[in-house]
C-alpha positions as CSV (number, residue, x, y, z in Angstrom):
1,X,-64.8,240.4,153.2
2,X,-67.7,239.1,155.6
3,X,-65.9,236.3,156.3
4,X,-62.9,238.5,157.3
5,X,-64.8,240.7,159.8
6,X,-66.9,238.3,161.2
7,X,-63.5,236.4,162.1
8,X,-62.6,239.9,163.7
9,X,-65.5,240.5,165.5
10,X,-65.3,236.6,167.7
11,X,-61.7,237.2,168.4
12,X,-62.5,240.3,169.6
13,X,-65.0,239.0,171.8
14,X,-62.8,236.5,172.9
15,X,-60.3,238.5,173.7
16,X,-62.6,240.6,175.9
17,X,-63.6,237.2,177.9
18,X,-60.1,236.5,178.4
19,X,-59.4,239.8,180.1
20,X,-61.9,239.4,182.7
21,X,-65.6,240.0,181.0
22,X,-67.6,243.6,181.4
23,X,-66.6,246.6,182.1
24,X,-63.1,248.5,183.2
25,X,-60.9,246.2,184.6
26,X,-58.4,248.0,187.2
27,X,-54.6,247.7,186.6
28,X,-51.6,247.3,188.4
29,X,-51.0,250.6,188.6
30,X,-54.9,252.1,189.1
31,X,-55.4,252.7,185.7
32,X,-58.7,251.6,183.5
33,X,-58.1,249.3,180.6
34,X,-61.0,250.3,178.0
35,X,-61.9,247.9,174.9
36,X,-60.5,249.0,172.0
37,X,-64.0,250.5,169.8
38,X,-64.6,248.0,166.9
39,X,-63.0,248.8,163.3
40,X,-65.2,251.2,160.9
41,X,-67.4,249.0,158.5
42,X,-65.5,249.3,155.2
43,X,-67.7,251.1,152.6
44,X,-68.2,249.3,149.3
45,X,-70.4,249.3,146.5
46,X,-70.9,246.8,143.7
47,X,-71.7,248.5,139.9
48,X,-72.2,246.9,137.0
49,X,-69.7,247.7,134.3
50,X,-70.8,248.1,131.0
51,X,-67.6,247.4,128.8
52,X,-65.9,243.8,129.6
53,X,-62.7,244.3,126.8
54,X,-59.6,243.7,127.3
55,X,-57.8,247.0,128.4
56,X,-58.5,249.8,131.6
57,X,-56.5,251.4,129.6
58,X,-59.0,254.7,127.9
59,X,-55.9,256.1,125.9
60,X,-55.1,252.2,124.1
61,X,-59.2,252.0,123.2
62,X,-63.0,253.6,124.5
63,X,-65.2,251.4,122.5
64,X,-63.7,247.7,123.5
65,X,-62.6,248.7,127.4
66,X,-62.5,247.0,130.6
67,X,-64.3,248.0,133.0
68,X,-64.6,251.4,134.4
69,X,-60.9,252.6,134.1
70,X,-61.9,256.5,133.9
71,X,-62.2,255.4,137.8
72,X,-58.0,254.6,137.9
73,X,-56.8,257.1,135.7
74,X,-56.2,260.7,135.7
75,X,-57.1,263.3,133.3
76,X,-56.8,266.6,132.6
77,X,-59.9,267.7,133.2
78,X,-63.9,266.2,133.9
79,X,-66.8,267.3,134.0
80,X,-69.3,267.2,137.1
81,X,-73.2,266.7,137.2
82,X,-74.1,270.2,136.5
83,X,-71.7,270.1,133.5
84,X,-69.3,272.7,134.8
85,X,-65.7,271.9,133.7
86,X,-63.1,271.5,136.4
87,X,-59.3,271.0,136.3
88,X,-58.4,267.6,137.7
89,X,-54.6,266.7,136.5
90,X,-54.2,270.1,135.1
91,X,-54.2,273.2,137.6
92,X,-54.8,275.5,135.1
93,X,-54.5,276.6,131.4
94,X,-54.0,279.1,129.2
95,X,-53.9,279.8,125.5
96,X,-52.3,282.2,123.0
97,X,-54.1,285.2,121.3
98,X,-54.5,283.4,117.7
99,X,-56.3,280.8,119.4
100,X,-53.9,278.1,118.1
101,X,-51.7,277.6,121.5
102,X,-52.6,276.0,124.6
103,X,-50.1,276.0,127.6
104,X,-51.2,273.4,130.5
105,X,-49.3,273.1,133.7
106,X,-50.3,269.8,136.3
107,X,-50.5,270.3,139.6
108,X,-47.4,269.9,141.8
109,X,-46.7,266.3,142.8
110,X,-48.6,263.9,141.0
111,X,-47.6,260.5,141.5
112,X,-48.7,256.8,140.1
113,X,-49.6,254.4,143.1
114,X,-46.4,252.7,142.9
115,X,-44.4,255.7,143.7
116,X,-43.3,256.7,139.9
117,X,-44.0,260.5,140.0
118,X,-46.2,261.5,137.0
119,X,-44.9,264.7,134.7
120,X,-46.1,265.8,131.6
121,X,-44.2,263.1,129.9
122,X,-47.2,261.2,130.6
123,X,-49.8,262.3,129.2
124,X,-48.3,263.7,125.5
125,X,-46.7,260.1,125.6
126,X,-50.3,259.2,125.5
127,X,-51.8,261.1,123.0
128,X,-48.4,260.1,120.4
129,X,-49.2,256.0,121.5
130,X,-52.8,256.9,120.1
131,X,-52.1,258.6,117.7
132,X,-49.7,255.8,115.9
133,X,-51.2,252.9,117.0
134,X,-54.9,252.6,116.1
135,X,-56.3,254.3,118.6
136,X,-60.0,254.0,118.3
137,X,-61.1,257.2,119.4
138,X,-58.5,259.0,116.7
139,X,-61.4,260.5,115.1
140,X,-62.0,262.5,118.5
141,X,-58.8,264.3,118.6
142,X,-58.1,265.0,114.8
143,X,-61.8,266.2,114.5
144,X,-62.9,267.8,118.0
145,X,-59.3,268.0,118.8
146,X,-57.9,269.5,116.2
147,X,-54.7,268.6,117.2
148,X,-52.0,269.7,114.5
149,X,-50.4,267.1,112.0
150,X,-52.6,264.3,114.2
151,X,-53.6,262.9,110.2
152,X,-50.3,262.9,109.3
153,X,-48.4,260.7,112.1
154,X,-51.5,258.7,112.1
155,X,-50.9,258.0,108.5
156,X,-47.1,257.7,109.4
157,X,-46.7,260.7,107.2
158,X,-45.2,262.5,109.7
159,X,-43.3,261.1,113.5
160,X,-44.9,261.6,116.5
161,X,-42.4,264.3,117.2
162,X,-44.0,266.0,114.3
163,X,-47.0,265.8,116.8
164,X,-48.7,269.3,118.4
165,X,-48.3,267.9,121.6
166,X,-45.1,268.4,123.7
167,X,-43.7,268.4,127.1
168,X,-41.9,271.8,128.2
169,X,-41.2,270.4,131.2
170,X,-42.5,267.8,134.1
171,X,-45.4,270.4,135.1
172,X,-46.4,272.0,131.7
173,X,-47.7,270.6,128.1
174,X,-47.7,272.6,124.9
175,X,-50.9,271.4,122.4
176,X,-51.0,273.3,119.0
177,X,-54.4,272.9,116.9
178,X,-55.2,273.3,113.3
179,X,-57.3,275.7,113.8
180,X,-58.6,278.0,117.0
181,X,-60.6,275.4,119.5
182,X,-61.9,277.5,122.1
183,X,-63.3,274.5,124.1
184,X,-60.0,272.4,124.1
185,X,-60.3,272.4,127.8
186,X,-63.3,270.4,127.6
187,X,-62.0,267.9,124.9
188,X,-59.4,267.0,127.7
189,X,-61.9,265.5,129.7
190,X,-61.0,262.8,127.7
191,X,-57.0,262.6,127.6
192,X,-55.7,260.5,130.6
193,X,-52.5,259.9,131.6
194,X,-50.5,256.7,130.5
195,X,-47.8,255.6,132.6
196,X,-45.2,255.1,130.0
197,X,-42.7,253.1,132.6
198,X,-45.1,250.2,132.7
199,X,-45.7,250.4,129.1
200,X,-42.3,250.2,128.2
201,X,-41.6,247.5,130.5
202,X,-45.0,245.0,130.4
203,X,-46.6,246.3,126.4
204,X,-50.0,247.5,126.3
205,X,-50.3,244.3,128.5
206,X,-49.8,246.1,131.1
207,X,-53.5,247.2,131.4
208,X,-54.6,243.9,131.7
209,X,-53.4,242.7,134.8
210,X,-53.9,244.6,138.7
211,X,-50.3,244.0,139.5
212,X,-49.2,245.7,136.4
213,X,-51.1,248.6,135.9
214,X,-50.5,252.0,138.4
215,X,-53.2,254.1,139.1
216,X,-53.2,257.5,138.5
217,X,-57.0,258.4,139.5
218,X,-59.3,258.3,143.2
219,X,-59.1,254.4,143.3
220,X,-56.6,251.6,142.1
221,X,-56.6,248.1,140.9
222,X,-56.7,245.6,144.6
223,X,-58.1,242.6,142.2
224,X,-58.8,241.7,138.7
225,X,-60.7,238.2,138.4
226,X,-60.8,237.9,135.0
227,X,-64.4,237.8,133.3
228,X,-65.5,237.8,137.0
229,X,-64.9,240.9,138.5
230,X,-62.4,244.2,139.1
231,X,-62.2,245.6,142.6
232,X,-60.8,248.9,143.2
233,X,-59.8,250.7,146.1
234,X,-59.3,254.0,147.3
235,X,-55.9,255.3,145.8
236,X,-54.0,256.8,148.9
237,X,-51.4,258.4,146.0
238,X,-54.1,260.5,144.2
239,X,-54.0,263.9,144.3
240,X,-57.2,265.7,142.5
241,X,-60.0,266.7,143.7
242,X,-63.0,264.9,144.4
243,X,-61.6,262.3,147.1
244,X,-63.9,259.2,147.4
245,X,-66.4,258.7,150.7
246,X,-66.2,254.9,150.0
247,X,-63.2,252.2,150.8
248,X,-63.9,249.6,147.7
249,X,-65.6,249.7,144.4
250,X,-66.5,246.2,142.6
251,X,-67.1,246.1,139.5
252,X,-69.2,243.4,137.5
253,X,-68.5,243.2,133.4
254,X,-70.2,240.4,133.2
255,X,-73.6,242.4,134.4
256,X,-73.5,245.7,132.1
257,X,-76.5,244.1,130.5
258,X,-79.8,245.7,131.9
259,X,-81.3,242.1,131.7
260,X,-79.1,240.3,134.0
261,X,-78.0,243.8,135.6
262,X,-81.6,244.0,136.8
263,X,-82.3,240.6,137.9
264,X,-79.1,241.0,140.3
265,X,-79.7,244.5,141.7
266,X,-83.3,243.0,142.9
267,X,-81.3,240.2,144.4
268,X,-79.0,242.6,145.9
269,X,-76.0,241.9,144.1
270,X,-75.8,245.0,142.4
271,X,-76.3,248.5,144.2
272,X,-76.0,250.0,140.8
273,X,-77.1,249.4,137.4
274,X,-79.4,250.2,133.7
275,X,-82.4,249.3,133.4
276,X,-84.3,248.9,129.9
277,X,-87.5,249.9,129.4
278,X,-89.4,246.8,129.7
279,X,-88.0,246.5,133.5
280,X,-89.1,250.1,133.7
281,X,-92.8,249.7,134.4
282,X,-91.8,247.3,137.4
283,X,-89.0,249.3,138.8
284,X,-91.8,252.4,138.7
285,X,-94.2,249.9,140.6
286,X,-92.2,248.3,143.4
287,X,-88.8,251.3,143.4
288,X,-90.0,254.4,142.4
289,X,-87.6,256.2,144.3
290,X,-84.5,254.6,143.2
291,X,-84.9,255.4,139.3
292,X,-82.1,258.2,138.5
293,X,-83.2,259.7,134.8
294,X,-81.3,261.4,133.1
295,X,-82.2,263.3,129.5
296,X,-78.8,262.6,127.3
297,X,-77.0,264.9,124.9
298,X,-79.0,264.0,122.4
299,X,-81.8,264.7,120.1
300,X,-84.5,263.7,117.6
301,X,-85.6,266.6,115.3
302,X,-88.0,266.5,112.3
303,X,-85.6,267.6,109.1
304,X,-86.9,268.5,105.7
305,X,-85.9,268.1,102.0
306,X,-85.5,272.1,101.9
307,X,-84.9,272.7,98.1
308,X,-88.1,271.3,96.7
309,X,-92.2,271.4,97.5
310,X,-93.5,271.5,99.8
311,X,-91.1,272.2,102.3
312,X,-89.1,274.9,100.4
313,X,-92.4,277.3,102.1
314,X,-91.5,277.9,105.3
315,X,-95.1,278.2,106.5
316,X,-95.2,274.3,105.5
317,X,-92.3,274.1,107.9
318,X,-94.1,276.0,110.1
319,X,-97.2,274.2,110.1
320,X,-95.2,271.3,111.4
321,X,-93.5,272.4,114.1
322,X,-96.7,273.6,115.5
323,X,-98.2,270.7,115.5
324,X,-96.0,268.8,117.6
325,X,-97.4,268.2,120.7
326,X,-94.2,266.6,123.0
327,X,-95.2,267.3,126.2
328,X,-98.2,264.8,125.6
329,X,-95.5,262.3,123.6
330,X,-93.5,262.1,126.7
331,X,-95.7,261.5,129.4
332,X,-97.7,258.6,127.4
333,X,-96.1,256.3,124.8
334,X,-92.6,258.2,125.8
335,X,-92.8,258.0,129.0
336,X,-89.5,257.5,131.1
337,X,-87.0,257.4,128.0
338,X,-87.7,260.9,126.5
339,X,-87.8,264.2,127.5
340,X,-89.5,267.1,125.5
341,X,-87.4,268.7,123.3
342,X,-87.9,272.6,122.8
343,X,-84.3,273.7,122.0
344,X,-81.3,272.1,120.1
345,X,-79.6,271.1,122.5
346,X,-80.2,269.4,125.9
347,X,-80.9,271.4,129.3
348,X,-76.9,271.8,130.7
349,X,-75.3,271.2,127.3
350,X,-73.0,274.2,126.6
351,X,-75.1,276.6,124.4
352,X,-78.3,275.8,125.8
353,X,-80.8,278.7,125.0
354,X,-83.8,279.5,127.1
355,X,-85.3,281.8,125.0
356,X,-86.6,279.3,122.3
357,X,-88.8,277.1,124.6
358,X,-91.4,279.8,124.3
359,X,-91.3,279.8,120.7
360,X,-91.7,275.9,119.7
361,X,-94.5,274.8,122.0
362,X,-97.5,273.2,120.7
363,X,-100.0,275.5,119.3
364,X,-102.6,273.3,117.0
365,X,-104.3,277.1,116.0
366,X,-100.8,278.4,114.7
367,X,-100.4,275.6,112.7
368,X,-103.5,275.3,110.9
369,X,-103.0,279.0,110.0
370,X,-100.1,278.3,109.0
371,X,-101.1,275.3,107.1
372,X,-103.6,278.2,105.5
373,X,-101.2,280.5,104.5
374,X,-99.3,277.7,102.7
375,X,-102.0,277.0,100.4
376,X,-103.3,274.1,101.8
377,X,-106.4,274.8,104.5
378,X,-106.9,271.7,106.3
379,X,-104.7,270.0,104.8
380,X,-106.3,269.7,101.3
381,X,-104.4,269.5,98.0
382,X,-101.0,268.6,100.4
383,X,-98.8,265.8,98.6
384,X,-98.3,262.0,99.6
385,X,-95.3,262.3,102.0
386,X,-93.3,259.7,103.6
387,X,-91.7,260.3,106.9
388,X,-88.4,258.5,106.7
389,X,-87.2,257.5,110.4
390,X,-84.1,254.8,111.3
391,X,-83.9,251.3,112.1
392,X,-81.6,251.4,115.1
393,X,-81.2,249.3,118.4
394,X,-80.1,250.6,121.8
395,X,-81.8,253.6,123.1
396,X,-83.1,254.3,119.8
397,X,-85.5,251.0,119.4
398,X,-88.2,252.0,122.0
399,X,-88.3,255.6,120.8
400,X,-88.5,256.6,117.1
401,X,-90.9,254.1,116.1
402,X,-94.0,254.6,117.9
403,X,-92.8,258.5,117.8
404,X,-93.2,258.0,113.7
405,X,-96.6,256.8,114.2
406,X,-97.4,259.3,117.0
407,X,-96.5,262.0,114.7
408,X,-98.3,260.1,111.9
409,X,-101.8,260.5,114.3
410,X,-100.9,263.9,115.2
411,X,-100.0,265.8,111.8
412,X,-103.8,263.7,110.8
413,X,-105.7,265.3,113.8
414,X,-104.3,269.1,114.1
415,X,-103.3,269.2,110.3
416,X,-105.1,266.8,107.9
417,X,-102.4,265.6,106.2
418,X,-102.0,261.6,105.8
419,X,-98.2,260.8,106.4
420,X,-96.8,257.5,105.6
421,X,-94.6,255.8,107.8
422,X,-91.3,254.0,106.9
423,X,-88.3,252.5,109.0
424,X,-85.0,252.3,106.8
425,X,-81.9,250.7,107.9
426,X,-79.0,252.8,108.6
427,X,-77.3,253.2,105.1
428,X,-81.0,253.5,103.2
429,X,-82.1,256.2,105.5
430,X,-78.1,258.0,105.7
431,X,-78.3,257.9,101.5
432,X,-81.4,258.8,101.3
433,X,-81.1,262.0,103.2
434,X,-77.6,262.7,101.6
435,X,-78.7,262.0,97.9
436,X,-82.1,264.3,99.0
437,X,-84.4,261.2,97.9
438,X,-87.1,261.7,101.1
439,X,-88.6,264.7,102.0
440,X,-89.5,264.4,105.4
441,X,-87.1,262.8,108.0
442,X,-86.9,261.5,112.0
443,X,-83.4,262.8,112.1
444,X,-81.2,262.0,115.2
445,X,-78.4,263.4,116.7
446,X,-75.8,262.6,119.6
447,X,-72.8,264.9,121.2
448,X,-69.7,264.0,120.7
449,X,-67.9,266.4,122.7
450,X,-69.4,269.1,125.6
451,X,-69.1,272.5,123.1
452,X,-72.5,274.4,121.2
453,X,-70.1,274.0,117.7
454,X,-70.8,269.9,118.2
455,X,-74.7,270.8,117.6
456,X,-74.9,274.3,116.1
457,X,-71.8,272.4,113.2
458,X,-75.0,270.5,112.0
459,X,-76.8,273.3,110.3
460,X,-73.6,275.0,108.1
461,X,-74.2,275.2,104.6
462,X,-72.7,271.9,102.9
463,X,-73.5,269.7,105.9
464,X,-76.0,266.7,106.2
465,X,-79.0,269.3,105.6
466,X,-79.5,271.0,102.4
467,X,-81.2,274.2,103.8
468,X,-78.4,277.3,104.0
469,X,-78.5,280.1,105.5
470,X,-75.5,283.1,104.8
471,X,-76.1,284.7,108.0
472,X,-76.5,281.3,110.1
473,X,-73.4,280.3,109.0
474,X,-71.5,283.8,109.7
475,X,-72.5,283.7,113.3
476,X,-72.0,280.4,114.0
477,X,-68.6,280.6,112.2
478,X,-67.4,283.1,114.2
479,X,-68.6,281.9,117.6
480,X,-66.8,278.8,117.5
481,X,-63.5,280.7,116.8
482,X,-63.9,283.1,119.8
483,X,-62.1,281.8,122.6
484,X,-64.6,283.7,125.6
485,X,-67.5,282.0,126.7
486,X,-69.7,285.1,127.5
487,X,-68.6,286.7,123.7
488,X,-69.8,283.2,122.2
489,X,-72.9,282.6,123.5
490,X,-75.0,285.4,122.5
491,X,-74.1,284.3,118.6
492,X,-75.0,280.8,119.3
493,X,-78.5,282.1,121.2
494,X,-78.7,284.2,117.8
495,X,-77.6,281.6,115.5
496,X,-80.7,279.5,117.1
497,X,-83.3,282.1,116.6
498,X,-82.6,281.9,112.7
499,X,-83.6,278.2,113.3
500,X,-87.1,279.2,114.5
501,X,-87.9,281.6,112.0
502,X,-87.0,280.0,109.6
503,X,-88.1,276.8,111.2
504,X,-85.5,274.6,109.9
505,X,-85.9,272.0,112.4
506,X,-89.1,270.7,114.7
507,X,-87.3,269.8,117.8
508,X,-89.2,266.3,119.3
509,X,-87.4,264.9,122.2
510,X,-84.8,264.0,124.0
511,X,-83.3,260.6,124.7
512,X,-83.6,259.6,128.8
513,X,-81.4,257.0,130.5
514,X,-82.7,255.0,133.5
515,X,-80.3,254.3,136.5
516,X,-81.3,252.2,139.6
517,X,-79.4,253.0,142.9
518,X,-80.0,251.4,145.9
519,X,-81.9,253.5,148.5
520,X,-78.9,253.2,151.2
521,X,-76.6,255.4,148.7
522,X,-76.3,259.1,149.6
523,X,-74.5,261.6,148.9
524,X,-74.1,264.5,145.6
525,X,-73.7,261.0,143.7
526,X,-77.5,260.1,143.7
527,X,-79.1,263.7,143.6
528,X,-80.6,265.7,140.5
529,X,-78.2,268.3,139.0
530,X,-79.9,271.8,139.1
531,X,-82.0,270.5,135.4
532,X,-83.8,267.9,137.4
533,X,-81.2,264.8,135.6
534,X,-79.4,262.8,137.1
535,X,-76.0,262.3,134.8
536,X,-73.1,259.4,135.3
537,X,-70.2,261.9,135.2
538,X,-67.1,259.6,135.8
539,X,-65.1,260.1,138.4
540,X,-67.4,262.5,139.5
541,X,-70.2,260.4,140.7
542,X,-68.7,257.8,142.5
543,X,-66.8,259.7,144.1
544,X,-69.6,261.9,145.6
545,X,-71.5,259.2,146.6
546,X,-71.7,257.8,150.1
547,X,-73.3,254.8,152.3
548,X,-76.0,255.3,154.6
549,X,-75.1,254.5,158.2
């Protein structure tokens, strides 16, 4: 692309040399000729992408994808940084009064980039292909979905006609669930359209190559280099919202890696990308003001073994969550990749309840009384307990280890009891807590889909916990069958406060997320969302992000 303006630019000039030098020049007929201004700079920015698969293709898999292809295709609806739900494919929805119904209608004219007008066809041809063929994500839409008969055609029980999913017409889908889902809209964030005319004509090959694959979202394919790089460009044929401010996006798979991801952005390779937390300390030293946290859906919680001493007394339970102090946790030996945690679920999540921070603070006084009340003043007579936490990579690594041991110090200082500390791999520490073999667990949690029920779910009686509560279950129960927001939300925020008394749970922390942009983005893209995060909602947040003239 430099090459290719700078080649502009000396022809230009030579043209203007030609023509007689400076200034006007008079013509023939009295009239100035004026130099022709110089062509905009073209606006692009270079990502790293952190899936290098084989297809940009979200509806054939999510786990093994190329690059960034919620960037080229449409869906029904997305989500932006303050976590407010908008229509994107869709231009509205309804549902019928059992709750079982949903009736979506697509906006008029929607069209692939290569002409093909898009219908409804489109996208239930999408879900059926999933559904049939070993769709990773299947999980998502028999479970959060709750699509009707989706076990059965996936088993091949049933045909994908048999499917609740089904085209009325080119503008309107009909989706029938198991069972009332009163935050399908949400779980449509993540249904894209498939153009079945390549499909049928190229395979599922036809997400492999930029001359085969139409775009349906803000940018399109311009040039696939295979285990090189993807560049996309703006998508003159898309019609949803959130148009992009910038010409060209180029995407590197081969950098999704925070340690070579890094190492590039300082070379100025990369104007976005992860960083891991041992880069952090000299990205906070030398670019302060281009980390973008962000705390994730997400969250560690201290979980008990309910039925049996000591933690059958809640005042045990208590003791415990008092003595927590998080806010100390996350600005030492968490600093950067948690934040505290003082309700279930994180600040923007849907059922986010402002009313408990106030009542699971630190308070070292409340939980030696509590402690007291238990039978065991300063921690005397208490039993040899072993806090059970997982051996995980990712995220997890830098986090629940040195929290274990931080709670370890902390439960020694305010409460006097000696906990031992033990790291168990995935399956140990899973049967353990299933069979009820520990007592005292690091317990973590992440979303699956944008709705309370994905968090609030956890705490029914017969789940991964054995502590049950009749009237937990009632109101919980019934708010994720109600289909208004306003009518569900004051169960959930009641549901929660059963949590504290009780004190099922101690909340700990958060997981955070560390994005590096490059100082000369602006835009909505690169500013905090009105919780102080700064989420990677895709399309949302390329599109809202600009370059700095």
């Amino acid at each position: 692309m430099k090459k290719t303006f700078i080649a502009f630019v000396l022809a230009l000039s030579a043209a203007l040399v030609f023509a007689g030098g400076q200034g006007d020049k008079k013509t023939s007929e009295g009239t100035s000729a004026v130099a022709a201004p110089a062509a905009a700079k073209e606006k692009v920015i270079k990502m790293s992408a952190g899936f290098g698969g084989t297809y940009m293709d979200m509806m054939k898999t999510i786990y093994n994808r190329a690059g960034m292809p919620d960037l080229i295709q449409i869906p029904i609806s997305a989500y932006d940084k303050n976590f407010d739900l908008h229509p994107v494919a869709a231009e509205g929805w309804s549902v019928s009064a059992d709750g079982l119904v949903w009736t979506i209608k697509l906006i008029d004219g929607l069209v692939w980039s290569d002409g093909t007008p898009l219908t409804a066809n489109d996208f239930v041809f999408g879900l059926q292909r999933a559904a049939k063929g070993g769709y990773d994500f299947a999980w998502y839409w028999s479970w959060a979905g709750g699509i009707k008969n989706w076990g059965a055609v996936e088993k091949g029980e049933m045909g994908v006609d048999q499917l609740g999913v089904k085209a009325l017409d080119a503008r309107t889908i009909q989706v029938t669930t198991e069972t009332p889902k009163p935050y399908f809209p949400g779980i449509c964030a993540y249904w894209w359209a498939v153009p079945k005319h390549a499909v049928d004509k190229y395979g599922d090959e036809y997400a492999t190559k930029a001359e085969t694959m139409p775009s349906s979202g803000p940018f399109k394919i311009s040039k696939w280099t295979l285990n090189e790089s993807i560049e996309l460009v703006k998508n003159p044929t898309y019609k949803g919202p959130w148009v992009p401010k910038i010409d060209k996006v180029i995407l590197y798979p081969q950098l999704g890696n925070p340690e070579v991801g890094f190492p590039a952005y300082l070379a100025n390779d990369l104007d976005v990308t992860g960083v891991n937390v041992g880069q952090l300390s000299y990205a906070r030293q030398k670019l302060p003001t281009e980390i973008k946290p962000n705390a994730l859906f997400q969250i560690y919680y201290m979980a008990f073994d309910y039925a049996t001493a000591p933690f059958n007394d809640v005042n045990v339970r208590k003791a415990f969550m008092y003595a927590f102090d998080r806010e100390k946790a996350t600005s030492t030996i968490l600093k950067d990749i948690a934040a505290s945690a003082y309700t279930l679920v994180t600040p923007g999540f849907s059922g986010y309840n402002t009313e408990t921070k106030a009542q699971t603070g630190f308070d070292a006084a409340k939980a030696r009384d509590f402690l007291a009340k238990a039978g065991f003043p300063g921690g005397k007579g208490f039993p040899k307990i072993q806090l059970l936490w997982r051996i995980e990579g990712g995220y997890h690594a830098p986090i629940v280890k040195p929290m274990a041991e931080y709670i370890q110090a902390q439960i020694k200082e305010v409460l006097g009891i000696e906990l031992e500390v033990k790291g168990l791999e995935l399956k140990t520490w899973m049967d353990s807590l299933s069979k009820r073999e520990g007592k005292l667990f690091i317990s973590p949690y992440m979303y699956d889909y944008i709705d309370a029920s994905n968090f609030y779910d956890i705490f029914l009686s017969g789940g991964r916990h054995n502590w049950s509560s009749a009237k937990y279950d009632e109101l919980v129960k019934k708010a994720d069958s109600i289909s208004k927001w306003e009518e569900r939300a004051p169960l959930y925020r009641q549901a929660e406060q059963i949590l504290v008394d009780e004190a099922t749970v101690t909340y700990l922390v958060h997981a955070k997320e560390n994005t590096m942009f490059k100082a000369k983005l602006i835009g909505e893209g690169v500013e905090a969302n009105k919780y102080g995060n700064y989420p990677l909602m895709y399309p949302w947040t390329v599109c809202n992000l600009d370059i700095k003239e």
